[in-house]
C-alpha positions as CSV (number, residue, x, y, z in Angstrom):
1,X,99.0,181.3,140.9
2,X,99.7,185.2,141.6
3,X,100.2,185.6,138.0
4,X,96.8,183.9,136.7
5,X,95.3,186.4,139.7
6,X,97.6,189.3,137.9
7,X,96.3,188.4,134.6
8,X,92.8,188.4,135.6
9,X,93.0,191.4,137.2
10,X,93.9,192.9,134.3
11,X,91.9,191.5,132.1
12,X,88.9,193.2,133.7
13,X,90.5,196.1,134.3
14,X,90.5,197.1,130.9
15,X,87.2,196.4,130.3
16,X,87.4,193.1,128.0
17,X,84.1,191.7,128.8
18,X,82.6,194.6,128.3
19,X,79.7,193.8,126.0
20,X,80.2,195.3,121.9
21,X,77.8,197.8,120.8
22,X,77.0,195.7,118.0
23,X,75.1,197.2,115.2
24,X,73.9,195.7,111.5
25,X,74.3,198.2,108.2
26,X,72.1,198.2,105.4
27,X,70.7,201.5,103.3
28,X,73.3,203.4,104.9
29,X,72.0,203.2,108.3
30,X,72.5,201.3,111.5
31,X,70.2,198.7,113.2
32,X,70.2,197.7,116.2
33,X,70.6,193.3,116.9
34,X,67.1,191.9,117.0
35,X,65.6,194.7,114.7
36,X,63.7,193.4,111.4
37,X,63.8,195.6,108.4
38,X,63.4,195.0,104.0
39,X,66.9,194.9,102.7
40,X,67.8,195.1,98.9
41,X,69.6,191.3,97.8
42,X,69.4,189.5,94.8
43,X,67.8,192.3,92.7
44,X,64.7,192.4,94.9
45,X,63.3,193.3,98.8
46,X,64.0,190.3,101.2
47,X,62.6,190.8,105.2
48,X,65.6,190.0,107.0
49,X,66.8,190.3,110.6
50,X,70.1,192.1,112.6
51,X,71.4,189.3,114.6
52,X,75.1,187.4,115.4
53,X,76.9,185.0,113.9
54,X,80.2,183.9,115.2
55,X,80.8,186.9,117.2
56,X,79.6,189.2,113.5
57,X,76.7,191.3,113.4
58,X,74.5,189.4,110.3
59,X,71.3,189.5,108.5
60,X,69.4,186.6,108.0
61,X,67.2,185.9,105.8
62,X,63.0,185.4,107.4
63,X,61.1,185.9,103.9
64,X,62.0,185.8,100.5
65,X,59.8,188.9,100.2
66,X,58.8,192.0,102.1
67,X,55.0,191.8,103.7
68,X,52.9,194.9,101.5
69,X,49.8,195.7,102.1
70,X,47.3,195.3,99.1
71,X,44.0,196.6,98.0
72,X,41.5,194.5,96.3
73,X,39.3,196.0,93.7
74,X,36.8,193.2,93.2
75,X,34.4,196.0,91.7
76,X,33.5,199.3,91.5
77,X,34.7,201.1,94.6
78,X,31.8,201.6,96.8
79,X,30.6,205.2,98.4
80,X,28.7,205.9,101.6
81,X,24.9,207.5,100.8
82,X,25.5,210.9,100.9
83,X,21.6,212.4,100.8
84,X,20.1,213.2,103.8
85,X,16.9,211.1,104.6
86,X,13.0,212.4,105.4
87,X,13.9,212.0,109.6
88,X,17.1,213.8,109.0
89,X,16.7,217.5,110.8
90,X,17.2,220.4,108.7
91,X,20.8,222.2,108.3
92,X,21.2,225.3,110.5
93,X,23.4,226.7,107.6
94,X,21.3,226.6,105.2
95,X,18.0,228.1,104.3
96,X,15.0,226.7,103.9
97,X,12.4,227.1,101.2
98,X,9.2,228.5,102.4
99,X,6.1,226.2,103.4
């Protein structure tokens, strides 16, 4: 019994359930667990998240690609009406023609 007590004493002593700073590598940098980047597999962009996996740091796998954002050019891009109209009140910086 004073042995098992011994043991445990020790045990903690020297800090064995102290919690890892567990870290995931990709790109040459560190992520923390729980953090959800694009990583390069398979010859193409995959969105995959740091997590564990029998006491490893991992990625798995949540798309098959990375979200993008797109923009959609159904025609011709559209402009805002530049040209002042008739109730617009003249510019200050510039003259005006005489009436």
């Amino acid at each position: 019994m004073l042995i098992a007590l011994l043991a445990g004493a020790l045990v903690s002593a020297t800090g064995a359930f102290a919690a890892p700073d567990c870290r995931c590598r990709a790109d040459g940098k560190y992520f923390q667990l729980g953090d959800i980047i694009c990583i390069g597999s398979a010859g193409h962009r995959r969105l995959a998240q740091c997590d564990m996996v029998l006491n490893n740091t991992n990625w798995t796998i949540l798309a098959d690609e990375c979200p993008s954002a797109s923009l959609r050019l159904d025609g011709p891009p559209q402009t805002p009406a530049l040209a002042p109209s008739s109730d617009t009140p003249a510019s200050p910086w510039k003259p005006q023609a005489p009436s």
